[in-house]
N, C-alpha and C positions, 0 to 999 in steps of 0.2 A: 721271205714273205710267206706268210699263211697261204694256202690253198683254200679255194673256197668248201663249204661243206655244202653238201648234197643231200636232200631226203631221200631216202630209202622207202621204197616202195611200201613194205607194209606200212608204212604211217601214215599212209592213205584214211588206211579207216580209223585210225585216232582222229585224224584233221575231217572228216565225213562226221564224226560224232561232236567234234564242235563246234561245226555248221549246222548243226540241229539244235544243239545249246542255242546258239546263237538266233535262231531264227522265235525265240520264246524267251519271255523274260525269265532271268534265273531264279530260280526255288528256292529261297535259304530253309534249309529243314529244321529251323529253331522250334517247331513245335514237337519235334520227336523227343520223348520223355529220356532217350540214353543220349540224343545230344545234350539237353538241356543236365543233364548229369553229367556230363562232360564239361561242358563249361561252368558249370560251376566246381568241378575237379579243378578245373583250370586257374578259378579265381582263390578260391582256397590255400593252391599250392604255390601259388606265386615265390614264398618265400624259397621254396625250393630250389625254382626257376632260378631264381636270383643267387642263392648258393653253388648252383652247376655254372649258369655265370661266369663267378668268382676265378670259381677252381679252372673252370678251362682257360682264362686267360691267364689266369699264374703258369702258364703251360708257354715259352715259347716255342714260335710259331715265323720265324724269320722267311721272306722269302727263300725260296725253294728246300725249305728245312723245315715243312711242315707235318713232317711222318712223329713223332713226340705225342703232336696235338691228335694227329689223326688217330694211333692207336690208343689212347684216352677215348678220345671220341667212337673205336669200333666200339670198347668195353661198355661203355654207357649203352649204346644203341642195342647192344646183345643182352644187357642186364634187362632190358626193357620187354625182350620175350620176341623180338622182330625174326623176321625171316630171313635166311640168305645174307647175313651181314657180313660184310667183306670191305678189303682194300683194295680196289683194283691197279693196274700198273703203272698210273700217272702219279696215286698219292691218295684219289677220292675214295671216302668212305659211304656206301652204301648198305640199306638197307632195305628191306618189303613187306608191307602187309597183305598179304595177298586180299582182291578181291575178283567178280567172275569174270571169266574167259570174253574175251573180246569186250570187253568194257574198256572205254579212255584210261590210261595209267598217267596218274596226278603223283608229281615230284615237287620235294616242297622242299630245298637247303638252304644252308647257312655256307661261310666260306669259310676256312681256316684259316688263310694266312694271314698276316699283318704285314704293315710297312718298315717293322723295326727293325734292325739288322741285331744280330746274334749279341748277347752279353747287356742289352737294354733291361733293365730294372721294371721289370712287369708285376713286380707287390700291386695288389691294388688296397688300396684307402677307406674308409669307410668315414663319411662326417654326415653324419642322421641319413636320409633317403638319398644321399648323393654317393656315389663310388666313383672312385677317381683312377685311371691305369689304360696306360698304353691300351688299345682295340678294344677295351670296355665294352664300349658302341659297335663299333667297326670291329669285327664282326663279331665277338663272346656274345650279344647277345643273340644278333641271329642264330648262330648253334645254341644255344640255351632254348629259343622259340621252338624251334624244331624236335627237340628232344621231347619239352612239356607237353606240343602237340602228341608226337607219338606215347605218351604218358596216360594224357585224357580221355585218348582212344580207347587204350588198352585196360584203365581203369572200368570205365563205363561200357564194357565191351561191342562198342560200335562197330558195326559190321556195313562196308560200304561195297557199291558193285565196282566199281574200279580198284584197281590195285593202287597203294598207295607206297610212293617210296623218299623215303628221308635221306637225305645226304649232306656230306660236308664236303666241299670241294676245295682244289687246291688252286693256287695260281690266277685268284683273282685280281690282285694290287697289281698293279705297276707293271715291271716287265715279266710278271709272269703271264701280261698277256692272254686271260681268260683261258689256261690250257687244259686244268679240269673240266668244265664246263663243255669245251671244244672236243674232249676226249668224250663223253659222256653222247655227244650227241653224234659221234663220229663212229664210236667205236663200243662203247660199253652196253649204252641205249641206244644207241640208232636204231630208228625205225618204232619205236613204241612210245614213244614220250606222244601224251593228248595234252599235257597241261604241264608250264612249268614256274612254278612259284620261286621266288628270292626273298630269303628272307637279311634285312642288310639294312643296319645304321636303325635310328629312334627316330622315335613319333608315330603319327599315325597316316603316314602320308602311301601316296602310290607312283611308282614309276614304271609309266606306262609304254614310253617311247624310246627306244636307244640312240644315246651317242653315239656317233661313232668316232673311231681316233685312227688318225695312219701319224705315225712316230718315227724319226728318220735321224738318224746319227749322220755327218755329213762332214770327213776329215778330208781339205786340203795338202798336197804334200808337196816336198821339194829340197834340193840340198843344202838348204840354210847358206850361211857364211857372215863374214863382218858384216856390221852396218853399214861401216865405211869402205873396207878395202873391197867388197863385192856391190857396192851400190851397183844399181842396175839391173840385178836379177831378179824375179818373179819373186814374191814374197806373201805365202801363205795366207800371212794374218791380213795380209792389204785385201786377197780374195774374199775370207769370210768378211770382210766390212763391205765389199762391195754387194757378196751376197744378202747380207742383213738387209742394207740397203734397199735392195728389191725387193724382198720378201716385205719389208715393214711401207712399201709402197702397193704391195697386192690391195684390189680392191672385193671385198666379200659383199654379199646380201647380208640383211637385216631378218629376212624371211624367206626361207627358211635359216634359221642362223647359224653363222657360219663364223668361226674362230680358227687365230692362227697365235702360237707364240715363239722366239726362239728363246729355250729356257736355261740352256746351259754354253755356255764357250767357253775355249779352253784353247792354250799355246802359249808357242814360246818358252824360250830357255833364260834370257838376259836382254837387258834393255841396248846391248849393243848389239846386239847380232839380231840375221836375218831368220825370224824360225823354219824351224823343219816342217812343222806340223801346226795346223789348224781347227780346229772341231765345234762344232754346237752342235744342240739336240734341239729339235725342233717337235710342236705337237701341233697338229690341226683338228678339228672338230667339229663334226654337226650332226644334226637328226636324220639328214636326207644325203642318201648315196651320191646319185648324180652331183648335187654340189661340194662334197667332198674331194670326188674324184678330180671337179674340175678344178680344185683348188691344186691338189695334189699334183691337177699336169702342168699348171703355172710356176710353183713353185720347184719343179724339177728344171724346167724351163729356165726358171731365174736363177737356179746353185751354178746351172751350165754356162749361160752366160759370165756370170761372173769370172767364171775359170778362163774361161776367152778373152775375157776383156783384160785380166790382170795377166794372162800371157803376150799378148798386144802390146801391150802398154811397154814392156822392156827388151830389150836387147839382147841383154848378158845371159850367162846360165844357163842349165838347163832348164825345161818347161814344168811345170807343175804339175799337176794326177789330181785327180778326186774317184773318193769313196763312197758310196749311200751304203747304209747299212739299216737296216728295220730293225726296230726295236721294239713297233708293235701294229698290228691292225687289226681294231675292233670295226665289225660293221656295225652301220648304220640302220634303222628301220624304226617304222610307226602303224601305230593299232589305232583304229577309230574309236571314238568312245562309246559307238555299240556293240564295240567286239565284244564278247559273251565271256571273257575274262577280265574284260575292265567293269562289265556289267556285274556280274557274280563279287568280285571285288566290293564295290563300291555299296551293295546291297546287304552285303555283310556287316561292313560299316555300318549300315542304318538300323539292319537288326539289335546292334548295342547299341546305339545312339550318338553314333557321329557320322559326319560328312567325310568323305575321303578326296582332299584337294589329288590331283596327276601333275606328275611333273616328267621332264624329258632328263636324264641319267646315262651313264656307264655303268653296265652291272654285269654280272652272271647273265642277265636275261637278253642281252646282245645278241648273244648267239642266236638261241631259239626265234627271237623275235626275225633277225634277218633270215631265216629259214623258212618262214611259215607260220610257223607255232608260234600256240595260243602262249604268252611267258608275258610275267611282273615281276616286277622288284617294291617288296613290302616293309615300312618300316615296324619294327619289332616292340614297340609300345615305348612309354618313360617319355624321358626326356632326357638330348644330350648336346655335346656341342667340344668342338676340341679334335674333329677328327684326325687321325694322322701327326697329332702333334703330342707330347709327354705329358699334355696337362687336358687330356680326353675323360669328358667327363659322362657320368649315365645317372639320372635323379628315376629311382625307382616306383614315386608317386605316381598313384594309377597306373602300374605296366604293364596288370595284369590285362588290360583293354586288348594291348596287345598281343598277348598270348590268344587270347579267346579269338581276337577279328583272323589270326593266323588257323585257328582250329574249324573254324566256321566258314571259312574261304575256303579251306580243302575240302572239307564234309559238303559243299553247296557244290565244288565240279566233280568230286568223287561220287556224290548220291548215296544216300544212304537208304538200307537194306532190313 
């Protein structure tokens, strides 16, 4: 199981600088003549975006084999003229613009990895404004956002009082378990981050609130034997049904919402014999800690029982064992919609001319969010749909929106100079 992470003292005064944000509505600085040369750097180069794209997702990027993508990704971020551009020891690539001393420091990534395992056919497609390929969406374009921001900046040489820093992190799908992002706030950044942007999937949306997930591998055991010639003995597979059982009888809220599934089982050797072994994987979810947890102490609750009641139940053999194994915990956490980063967000939005719908998500932004910190998950302009499956797709009409509402979001909590 994860350990929880801890603020570190000095980010006191990051977190003191966006309670000051917050207490005023956000400034979008679209009247400053090097922003508005900036985004329109922005809209101009779109095709470029869209190129870098391409290439980074031709790049695999398998869970926990995403060093390939990353050092691609140092080479980009250093061709760009950034500061300080490194790989630190989890896998994440950083970089910094420096701005002054004791100003909020505004982090703005994309993820590297994808869901595909090693040897997946990552070509991507081209049919008019649609591109078609494995993480196209999820996440090539959010590392393509982030690059073109740092691009616009440095074209138009915008000068902000915060420091600004671009990243690609690793370890956000599945069981990597958000470990970049965790590393970052633990250990790499700890203590500096005022602001922390996701940039992640299409559209124009915002994800303002974290899921949260605890994920639980759960193998019954025991010495098998005949069906027949050991009737009588505890049997595995009889446990995990009785477990299902109780689990798919827990009762959840509606609000704050609260989800449970068991998504994988597994056992057994033949249809005569009694198995050795029993397994599911199991995923729970919601926005709010406390009803997490409490889901989380019922269904420990009901794995245990069951192992009780199918030791009971027989006579022969010996007894049975169980396992819990973690497979992941994101926390949970929620930002009001006058946080001064869902406001700045959303204002940015309106400076291009659109509305920014919030939604409640798993992201990068997990972390920070259950921390304190001000943190979003932004989608990266287009339009896509396909995620996580072979036939992910990214329609590049209009996605320059997106690059700009990403460039304008950072320049509005960065401040510009």
């Amino acid at each position: 199981m994860q350990h929880p992470v801890r603020i570190a003292a000095p980010a006191l005064a990051a977190l003191l600088a966006a309670s000051s944000l917050a207490a005023q509505a956000p400034r979008v600085p679209d009247g400053d003549p090097r922003v508005r040369q900036a985004l329109e750097h922005a809209r101009a180069t779109e095709a470029q975006t869209v190129e870098e794209q391409i290439a980074i997702c031709q790049i695999e990027a398998p869970p926990f084999k995403e060093a390939r993508r990353a050092e691609d990704y140092r080479r980009r971020l250093e061709a760009l003229g950034l500061r300080n551009v490194r790989i630190d020891s989890v896998g994440n690539v950083i970089a910094e613009r420096p701005g002054e001393p004791g100003a909020p420091v505004v982090v703005i990534s994309g993820h590297l990895d994808t869901v595909f395992p090693e040897g997946t056919d990552v070509a991507v497609k081209r049919e008019g404004t649609v591109l078609r390929g494995p993480g196209i969406g999820d996440d090539c374009r959010g590392l393509a956002v982030v690059l073109a921001v740092a691009r616009a900046m440095e074209q138009a040489q915008v000068r902000t009082r915060g420091t600004v820093m671009f990243v690609g992190t690793v370890g956000e799908e599945g069981a990597g378990n958000l470990r970049g992002v965790r590393h970052l706030f633990q250990r790499e950044l700890a203590g500096r981050v005022g602001y922390f942007i996701s940039v992640d999937g299409t559209g124009l949306g915002l994800t303002k609130d974290a899921v949260g997930s605890h994920r639980y591998s759960v193998t019954y055991r025991g010495p098998g034997g005949h069906s027949y010639g050991d009737f009588g003995a505890p049997n595995p597979v009889h446990a995990l049904g009785r477990a299902i059982a109780r689990i798919s009888d827990l009762q959840v809220p509606s609000d704050p919402r609260v989800t449970f599934s068991v998504g994988i089982v597994e056992g057994g050797t033949s249809v005569n014999s009694i198995a050795m072994t029993a397994r599911m994987d199991v995923d729970m979810r919601s926005v709010s800690a406390p009803a997490l947890d409490s889901l989380d102490n019922r269904f420990q609750a009901a794995i245990r029982q069951a192992l009780e009641e199918e030791n009971a139940r027989w006579s022969q053999g010996d007894r049975l064992t169980m396992t819990v194994d973690t497979i992941g915990i994101r926390p949970a956490g929620a930002q009001g919609d006058d946080a001064a980063i869902v406001q700045a967000a959303r204002a940015a939005g309106r400076s291009l001319g659109f509305d920014v719908p919030a939604i409640a998500s798993s992201t990068d932004a997990n972390i920070p969010i259950a921390l304190g910190i001000p943190a979003v998950t932004i989608d990266g302009g287009g339009r896509g749909g396909g995620a996580h499956s072979l036939g992910e797709w990214f329609d590049t009409a209009d996605s320059h929106l997106g690059t700009q509402w990403a460039l304008l979001f950072v320049l509005t909590l960065a401040g510009v100079r």
